[in-house]
C-alpha positions in Angstrom: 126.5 108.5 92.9 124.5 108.8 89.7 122.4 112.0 90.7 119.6 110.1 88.9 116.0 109.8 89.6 112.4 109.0 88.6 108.8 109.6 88.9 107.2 106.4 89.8 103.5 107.1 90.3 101.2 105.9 92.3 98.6 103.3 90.0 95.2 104.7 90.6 94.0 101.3 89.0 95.6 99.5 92.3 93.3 97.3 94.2 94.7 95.2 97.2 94.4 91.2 97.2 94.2 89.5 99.8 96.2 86.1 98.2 99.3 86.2 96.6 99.3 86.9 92.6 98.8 82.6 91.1 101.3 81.6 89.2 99.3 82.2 85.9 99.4 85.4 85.9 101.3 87.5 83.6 104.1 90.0 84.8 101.4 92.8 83.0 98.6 91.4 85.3 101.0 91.4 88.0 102.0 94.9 87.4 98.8 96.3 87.2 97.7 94.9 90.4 100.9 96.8 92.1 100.5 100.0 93.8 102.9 101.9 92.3 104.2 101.9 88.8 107.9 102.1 87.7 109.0 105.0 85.6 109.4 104.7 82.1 112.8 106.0 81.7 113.9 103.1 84.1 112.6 100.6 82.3 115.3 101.4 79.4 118.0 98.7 79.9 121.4 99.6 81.6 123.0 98.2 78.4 121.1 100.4 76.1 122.6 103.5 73.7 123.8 106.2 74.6 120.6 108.1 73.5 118.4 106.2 75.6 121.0 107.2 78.4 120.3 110.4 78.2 117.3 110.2 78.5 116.9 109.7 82.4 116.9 112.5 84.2 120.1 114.0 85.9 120.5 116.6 88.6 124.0 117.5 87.2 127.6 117.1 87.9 127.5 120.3 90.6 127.1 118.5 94.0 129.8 119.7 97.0 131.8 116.3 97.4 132.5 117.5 101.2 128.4 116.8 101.6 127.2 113.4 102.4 123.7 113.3 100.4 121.0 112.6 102.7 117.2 112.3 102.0 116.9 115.6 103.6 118.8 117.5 100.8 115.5 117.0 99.1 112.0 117.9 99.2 109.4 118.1 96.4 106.2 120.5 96.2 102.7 119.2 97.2 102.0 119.1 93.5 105.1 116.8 93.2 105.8 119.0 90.1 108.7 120.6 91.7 112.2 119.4 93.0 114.1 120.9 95.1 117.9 119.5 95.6 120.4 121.4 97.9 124.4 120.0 98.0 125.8 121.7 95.3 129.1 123.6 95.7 128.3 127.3 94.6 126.4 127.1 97.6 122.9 127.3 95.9 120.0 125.2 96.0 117.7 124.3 92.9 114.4 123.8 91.7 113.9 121.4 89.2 110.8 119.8 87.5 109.9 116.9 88.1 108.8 115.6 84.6 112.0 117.1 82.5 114.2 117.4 85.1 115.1 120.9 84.1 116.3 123.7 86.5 113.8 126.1 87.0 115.5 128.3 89.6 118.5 128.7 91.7 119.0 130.4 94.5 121.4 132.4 96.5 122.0 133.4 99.8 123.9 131.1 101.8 127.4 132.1 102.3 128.5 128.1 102.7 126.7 124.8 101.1 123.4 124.3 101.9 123.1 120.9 103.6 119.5 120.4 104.2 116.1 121.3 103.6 112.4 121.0 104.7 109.0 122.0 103.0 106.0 123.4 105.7 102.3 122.1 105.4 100.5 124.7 102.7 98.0 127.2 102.8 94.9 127.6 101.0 96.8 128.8 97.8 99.3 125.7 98.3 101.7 128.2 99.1 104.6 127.3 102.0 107.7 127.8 103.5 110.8 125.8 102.4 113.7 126.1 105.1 117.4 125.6 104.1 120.1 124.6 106.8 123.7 125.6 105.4 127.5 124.8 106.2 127.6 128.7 107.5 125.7 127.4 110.6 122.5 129.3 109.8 118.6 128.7 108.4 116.8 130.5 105.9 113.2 130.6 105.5 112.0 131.1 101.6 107.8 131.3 100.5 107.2 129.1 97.4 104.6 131.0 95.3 102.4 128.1 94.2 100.7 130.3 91.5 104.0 131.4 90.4 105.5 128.1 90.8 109.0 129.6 92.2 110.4 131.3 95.2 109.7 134.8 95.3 111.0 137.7 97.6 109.8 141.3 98.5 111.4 142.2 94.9 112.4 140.0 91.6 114.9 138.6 93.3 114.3 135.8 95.7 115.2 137.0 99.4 115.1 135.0 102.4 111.4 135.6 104.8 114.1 134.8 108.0 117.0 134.0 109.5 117.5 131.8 111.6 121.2 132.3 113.9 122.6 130.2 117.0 124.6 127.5 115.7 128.1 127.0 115.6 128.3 124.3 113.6 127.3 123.1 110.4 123.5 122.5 110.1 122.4 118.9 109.4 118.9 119.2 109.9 115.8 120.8 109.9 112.1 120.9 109.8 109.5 123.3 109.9 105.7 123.7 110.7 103.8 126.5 109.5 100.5 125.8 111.1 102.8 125.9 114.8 105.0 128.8 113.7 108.1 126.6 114.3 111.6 126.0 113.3 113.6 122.8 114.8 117.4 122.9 113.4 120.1 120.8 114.9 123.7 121.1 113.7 126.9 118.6 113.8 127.9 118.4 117.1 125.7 120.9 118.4 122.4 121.4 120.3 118.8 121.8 118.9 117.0 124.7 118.5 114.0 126.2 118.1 112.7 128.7 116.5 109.9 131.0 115.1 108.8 131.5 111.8 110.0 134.8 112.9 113.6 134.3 113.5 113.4 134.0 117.3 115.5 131.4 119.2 112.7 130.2 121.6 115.0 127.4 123.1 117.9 124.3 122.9 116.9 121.5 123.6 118.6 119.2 126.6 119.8 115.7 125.8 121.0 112.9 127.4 124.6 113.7 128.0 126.1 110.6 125.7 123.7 112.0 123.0 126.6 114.0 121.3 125.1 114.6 117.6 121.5 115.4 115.7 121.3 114.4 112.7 117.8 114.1 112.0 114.6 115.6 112.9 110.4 114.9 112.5 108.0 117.3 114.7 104.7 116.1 114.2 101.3 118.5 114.3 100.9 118.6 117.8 104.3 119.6 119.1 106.0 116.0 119.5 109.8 116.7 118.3 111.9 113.3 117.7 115.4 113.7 117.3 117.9 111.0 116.3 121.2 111.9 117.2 124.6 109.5 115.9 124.8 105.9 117.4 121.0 105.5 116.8 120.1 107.3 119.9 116.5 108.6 120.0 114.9 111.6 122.0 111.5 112.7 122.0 110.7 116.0 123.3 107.6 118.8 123.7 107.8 121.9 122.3 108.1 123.1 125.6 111.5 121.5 125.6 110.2 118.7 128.3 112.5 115.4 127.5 109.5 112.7 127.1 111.9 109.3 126.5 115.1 108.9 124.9 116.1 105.3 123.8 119.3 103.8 122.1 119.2 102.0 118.9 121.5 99.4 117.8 121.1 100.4 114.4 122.6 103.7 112.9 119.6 105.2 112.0 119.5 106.7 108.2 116.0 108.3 108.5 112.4 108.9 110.5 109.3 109.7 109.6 106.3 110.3 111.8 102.8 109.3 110.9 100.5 112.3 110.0 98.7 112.3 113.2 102.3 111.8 115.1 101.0 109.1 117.2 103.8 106.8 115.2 107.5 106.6 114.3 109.0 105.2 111.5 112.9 104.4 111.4 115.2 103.1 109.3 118.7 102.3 109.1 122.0 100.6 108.0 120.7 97.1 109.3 118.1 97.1 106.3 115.2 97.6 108.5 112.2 99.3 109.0 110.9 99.7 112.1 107.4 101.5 113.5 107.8 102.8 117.3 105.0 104.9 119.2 106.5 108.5 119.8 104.8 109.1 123.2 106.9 106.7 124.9 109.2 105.2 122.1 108.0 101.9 122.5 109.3 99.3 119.6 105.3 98.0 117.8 106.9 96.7 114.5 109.8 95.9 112.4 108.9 95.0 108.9 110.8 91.9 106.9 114.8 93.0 106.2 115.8 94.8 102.9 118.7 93.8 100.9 120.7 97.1 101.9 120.5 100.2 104.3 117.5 102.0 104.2 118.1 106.0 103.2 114.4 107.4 103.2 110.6 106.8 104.0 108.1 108.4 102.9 104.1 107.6 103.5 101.5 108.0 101.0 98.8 110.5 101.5 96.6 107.8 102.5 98.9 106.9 105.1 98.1 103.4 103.9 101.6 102.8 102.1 105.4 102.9 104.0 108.3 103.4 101.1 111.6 102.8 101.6 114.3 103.9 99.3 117.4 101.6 99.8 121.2 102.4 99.4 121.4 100.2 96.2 118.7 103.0 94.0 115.6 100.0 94.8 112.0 101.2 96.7 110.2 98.8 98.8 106.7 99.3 99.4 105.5 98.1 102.6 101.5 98.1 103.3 100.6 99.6 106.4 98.0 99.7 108.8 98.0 102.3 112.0 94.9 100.8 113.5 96.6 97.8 114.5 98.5 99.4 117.2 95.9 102.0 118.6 93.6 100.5 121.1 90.4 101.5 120.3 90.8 99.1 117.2 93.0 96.2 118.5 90.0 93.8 118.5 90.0 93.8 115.2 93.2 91.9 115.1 
């Protein structure tokens, strides 16, 4: 793994067709009718110097090689100014920016690698929590100043807001929610648990007995938590802890994603395949056309009209998407 990566933004000169781009058109026609535009620094040939090399941008050489590197050992700010990369072996995590790829901070206070982390909605200031999920089985909740543009702590040192104890096991995922004053965590082999913002252990939560392992979590604003454990086996569950549906995938499931107003569930996998679900009752709605190879992350845009993919080979797919196809109050227009 290169520990590349790029800013691609989104092309605010973007408007849909409803044909396919004619043959006469130019690839710079073409490109400026696509809603997002490819970084610069990618455009530079493989084959180029050295210099040109350089000039991508690298998280460094530092990463534990005991961590797989999932899409949850990053999260950027709202601003998307701000990177933030866990994995690396002096059991740190790191804030870079975006546009130089330059460290901005590290920080301390995990006693094993930190594995994962999770950003929380933001305040008025654009202020939030990040949580970080480590090998020494515990969570730490950290404030980002957005004025300051770092983490900050009680003094000039940054100090964790919480911890979070219970596991015994190796953390591999977490998310938080500031506006519900929540912590879900689940670790290797291990249960799920939630917490407060506070550091209380409200609850595990009770899987199907053959669902042995979480390894990734999405709680959407209105308390729906969806966990996929290994295998491709899904569970949704209240906040409350009450076991909603649980279904099995034949997929191993890379990542999910849950639509801003939770109604909808996003997956993908090793099968190249994205796939939308409704989380009430995990019924199957959609599966998108195949990818060339597995798909590690999704994202939505904050118009929640656009479903990316990021793809094992370094590739994005962007897939248009439209929620109102599947809720019934607008299925006559289809």
């Amino acid at each position: 793994m290169h520990q590349q990566f790029a800013v691609n933004k989104w092309n605010s000169a973007y408007a849909a067709v409803a044909q396919s781009p004619s043959y006469a058109d130019t690839p710079q026609n073409q490109a400026s009718n696509l809603p997002l535009s490819m970084d610069a620094v990618l455009s530079i040939n493989n084959n180029s110097n050295a210099q040109n090399q350089m000039q991508r941008r690298h998280l460094g050489d530092n990463f534990s090689q005991n961590l797989k590197i999932r899409f949850n050992c990053f999260v950027t700010t709202v601003d998307s100014k701000f990177l933030i990369a866990c994995g690396f072996w002096d059991n740190s995590f790191r804030v870079f920016s975006t546009e130089t790829a330059k460290i901005v901070q590290i920080i301390f206070g995990h006693y094993g690698v930190v594995t994962c982390l999770s950003r929380s909605e933001c305040n008025i200031t654009s202020d939030c929590y990040i949580a970080s999920g480590s090998a020494d089985c515990t969570v730490l909740l950290w404030h980002w100043n957005a004025r300051t543009q770092t983490i900050v702590g009680e003094g000039e040192v940054p100090t964790p807001r919480a911890t979070l104890t219970g596991h015994e096991q190796p953390v591999s995922s977490v998310v938080i929610s500031a506006e519900l004053g929540l912590v879900v965590s689940g670790s290797y082999g291990g249960p799920v648990l939630v917490h407060t913002t506070f550091g209380d252990l409200l609850r595990s939560l009770d899987p199907p007995n053959s669902f042995i392992s979480p390894e990734n979590i999405a709680m959407s604003r209105e308390g729906v938590i969806v966990v996929n454990y290994e295998k491709g086996n899904i569970a949704a569950f209240t906040i409350n802890g009450k076991r909603l549906r649980h279904e099995s995938h034949n997929d191993n499931l890379q990542c999910l994603l849950l639509s801003r107003d939770g109604e909808y569930l996003m997956t993908g996998g090793d099968k190249g395949i994205v796939e939308v679900w409704r989380t009430f009752n995990l019924a199957l709605l959609y599966a998108f056309p195949a990818c060339d190879s597995s798909v590690r992350s999704l994202a939505l845009s904050h118009d929640q009209k656009f479903l990316l993919a990021g793809l094992a080979l370094g590739s994005i797919v962007v897939f248009h998407i439209d929620f109102n196809r599947w809720h019934h109050e607008f299925q006559q227009r289809y």
